[in-house]
Each structure stands twice: as C-alpha cells, then as structure tokens.
C-alpha positions in Angstrom: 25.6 -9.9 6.6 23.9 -6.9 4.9 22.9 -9.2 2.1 21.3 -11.8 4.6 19.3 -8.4 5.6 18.6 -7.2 2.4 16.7 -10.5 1.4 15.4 -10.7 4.8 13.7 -7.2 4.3 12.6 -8.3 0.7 11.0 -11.1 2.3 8.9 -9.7 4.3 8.0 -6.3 2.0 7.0 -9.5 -0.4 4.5 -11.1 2.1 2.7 -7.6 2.9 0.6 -8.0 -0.4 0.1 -10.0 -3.4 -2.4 -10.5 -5.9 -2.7 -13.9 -7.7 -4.5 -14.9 -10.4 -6.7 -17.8 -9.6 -8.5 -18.2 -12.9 -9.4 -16.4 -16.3 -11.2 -13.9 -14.6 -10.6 -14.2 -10.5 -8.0 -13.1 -8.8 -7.5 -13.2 -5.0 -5.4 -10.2 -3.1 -4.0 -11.1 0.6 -1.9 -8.4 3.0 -0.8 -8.6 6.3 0.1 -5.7 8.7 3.7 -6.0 10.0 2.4 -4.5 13.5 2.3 -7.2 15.7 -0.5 -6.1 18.0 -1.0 -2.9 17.1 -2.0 -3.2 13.3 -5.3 -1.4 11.8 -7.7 -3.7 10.0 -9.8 -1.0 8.4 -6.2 0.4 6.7 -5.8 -2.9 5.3 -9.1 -3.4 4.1 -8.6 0.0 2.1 -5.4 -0.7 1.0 -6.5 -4.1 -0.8 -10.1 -2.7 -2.4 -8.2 0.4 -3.5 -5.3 -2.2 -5.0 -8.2 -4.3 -6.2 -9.9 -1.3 -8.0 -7.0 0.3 -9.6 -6.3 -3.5 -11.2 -9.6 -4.0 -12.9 -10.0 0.1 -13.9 -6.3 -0.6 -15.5 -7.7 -3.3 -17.7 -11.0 -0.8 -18.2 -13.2 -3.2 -16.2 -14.7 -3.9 -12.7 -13.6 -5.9 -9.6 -17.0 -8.0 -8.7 -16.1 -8.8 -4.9 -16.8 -13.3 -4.3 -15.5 -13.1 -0.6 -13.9 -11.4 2.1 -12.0 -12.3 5.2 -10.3 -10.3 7.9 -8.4 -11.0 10.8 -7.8 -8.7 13.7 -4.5 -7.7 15.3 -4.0 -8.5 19.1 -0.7 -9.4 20.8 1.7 -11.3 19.0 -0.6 -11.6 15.9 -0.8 -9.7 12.6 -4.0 -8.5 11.3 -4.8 -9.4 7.9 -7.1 -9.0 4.7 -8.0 -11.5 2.1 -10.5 -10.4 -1.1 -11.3 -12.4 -3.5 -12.9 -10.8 -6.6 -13.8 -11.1 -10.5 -12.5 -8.4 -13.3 -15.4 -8.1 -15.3 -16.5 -6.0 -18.4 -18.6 -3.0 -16.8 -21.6 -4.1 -19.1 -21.4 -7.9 -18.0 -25.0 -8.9 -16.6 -23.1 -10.1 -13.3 -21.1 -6.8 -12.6 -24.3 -5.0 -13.1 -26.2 -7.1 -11.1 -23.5 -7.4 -8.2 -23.9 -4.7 -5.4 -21.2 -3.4 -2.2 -22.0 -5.5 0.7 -21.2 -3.9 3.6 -18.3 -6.1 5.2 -19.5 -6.6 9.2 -17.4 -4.3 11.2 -19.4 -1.9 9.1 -23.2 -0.3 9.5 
C-alpha cells in the first residue's frame, strides 16, 4: 500500500512541471497548480519564467518567449501555465530584437 502511494505522490509531483525540448533550440515548460479551485495563476506564471530563465542563463544564453497560455483556477479545475520559448545566444539578432510582452492579466 505505501508503495501504491509513494508512486501515486511521484505522479502527480511529476505533472506539476516539466520542460521538454521541442527542437534544437525550443523548448516548451507546462505546470499545473494542485489547488483545485483555489490555485494562484500569477504564482505559476512566475514559477515557469523564473524556471525558464535560470535554463537558458545555465547554458549562458536567453529564453526568447514564442507563446503563452494560462488557465485560471475555479472549482474543480486546476490553473495552469504553458510557455513556449527559444534559448538563444544573447548577441543573436532575434534575442536582441525580441522584447517582454506584457501577458494580458497584466497593464
């Protein structure tokens, strides 16, 4: 029985985030808020762009956001972050050229 728990636990910390490489250069990070109802979607937001930033500063580049999505939280439904970026070279003509949107929760 504990071991039926153990995975079970294991499971679900596994869900909460992930990043996966999509191509040479793209990577796509998802996480989830276990809170049914009561989750925070700005916590998770910050949480994946900090996770996303630490990756590319690791490799001594810079994570180029492609697109966002976000779902709420409301009863009996998790709120959740997706972020899809590029880890470019900080003198590549596209990081330079890419700017912050501001995502539209925010003004």
């Amino acid at each position: 029985m504990k071991t039926i728990i153990a995975a079970f636990a294991f499971l679900l910390l596994g869900c909460a985030s992930s990043i996966k490489q999509i191509s040479s250069d793209t990577y796509i990070i998802s996480k989830s808020d276990y809170s049914p109802g009561v989750g925070r979607s700005s916590s998770l937001r910050s949480a994946v762009l900090a996770e996303a930033h630490a990756m590319a500063v690791e490799q001594g580049k810079v994570a180029v956001p492609i697109s966002v999505r976000s779902t709420p939280a409301y009863p009996f439904h998790l709120a959740s972050f997706e972020y899809q970026f590029r880890v470019l070279d900080k003198n590549d003509p596209e990081a330079i050229r890419a700017s912050q949107v501001p995502f539209p929760d925010e003004k």
